[in-house]
N, C-alpha and C positions, 0 to 999 in steps of 0.2 A: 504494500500500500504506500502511499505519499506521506512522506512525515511529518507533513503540514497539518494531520487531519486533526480535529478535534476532540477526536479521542485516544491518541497518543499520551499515552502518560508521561509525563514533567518531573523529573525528581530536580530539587534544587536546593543545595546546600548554603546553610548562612549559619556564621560567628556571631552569636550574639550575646552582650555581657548582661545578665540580671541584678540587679544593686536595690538597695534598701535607703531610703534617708530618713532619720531619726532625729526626732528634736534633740537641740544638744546636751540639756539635761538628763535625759531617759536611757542613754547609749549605755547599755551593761555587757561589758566586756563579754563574762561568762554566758552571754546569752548568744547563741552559734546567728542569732538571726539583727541581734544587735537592741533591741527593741519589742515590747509585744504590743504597743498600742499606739495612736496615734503617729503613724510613719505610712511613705505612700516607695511602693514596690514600683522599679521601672527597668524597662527592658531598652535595649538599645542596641544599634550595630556595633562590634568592637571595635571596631575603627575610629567611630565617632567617640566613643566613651575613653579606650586610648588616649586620646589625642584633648579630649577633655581633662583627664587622670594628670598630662603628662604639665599641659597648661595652669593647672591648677597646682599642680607642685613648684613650679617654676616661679609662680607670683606670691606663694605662700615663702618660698625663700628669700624672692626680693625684699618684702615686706621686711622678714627678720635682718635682713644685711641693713635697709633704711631706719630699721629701730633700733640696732646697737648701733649704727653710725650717729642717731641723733641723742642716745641715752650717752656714748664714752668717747664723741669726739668733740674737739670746739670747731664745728663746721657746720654754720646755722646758714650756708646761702639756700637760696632758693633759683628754682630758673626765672621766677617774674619780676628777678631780679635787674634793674635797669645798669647794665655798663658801659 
């Protein structure tokens, strides 16, 4: 027959990451699931969540590097700074 038909079965393979977000209060280590109540389950492509994961680790560093620069250096400029 023609491959094109519509009855041709489709198998298709997808990477998907499942994650959990938990108010940040409630997050119990020893809980495998992190949370049992009020949190919203979400499903994503792993590429995208990746690449989320990788973005968000990256500005959570910056963060930390601009607040021990402004908590133990004497280096208060700023860019809207006029030179």
């Amino acid at each position: 027959g023609d491959a094109d038909d519509e009855d041709d079965v489709k198998v298709v393979t997808s990477k998907l990451a499942h994650f959990r977000l938990c108010p940040a209060n409630s997050c119990e280590g020893w809980l495998g699931a992190g949370c049992s109540s009020n949190y919203g389950d979400y499903v994503v492509d792993l590429a995208t969540f990746a690449e989320a994961y990788v973005e968000g680790q990256n500005r959570a560093e910056e963060y930390t590097c601009q607040m021990y620069m402004y908590e133990h250096c004497d280096c208060q400029e700023t860019d809207d700074k006029d030179d």
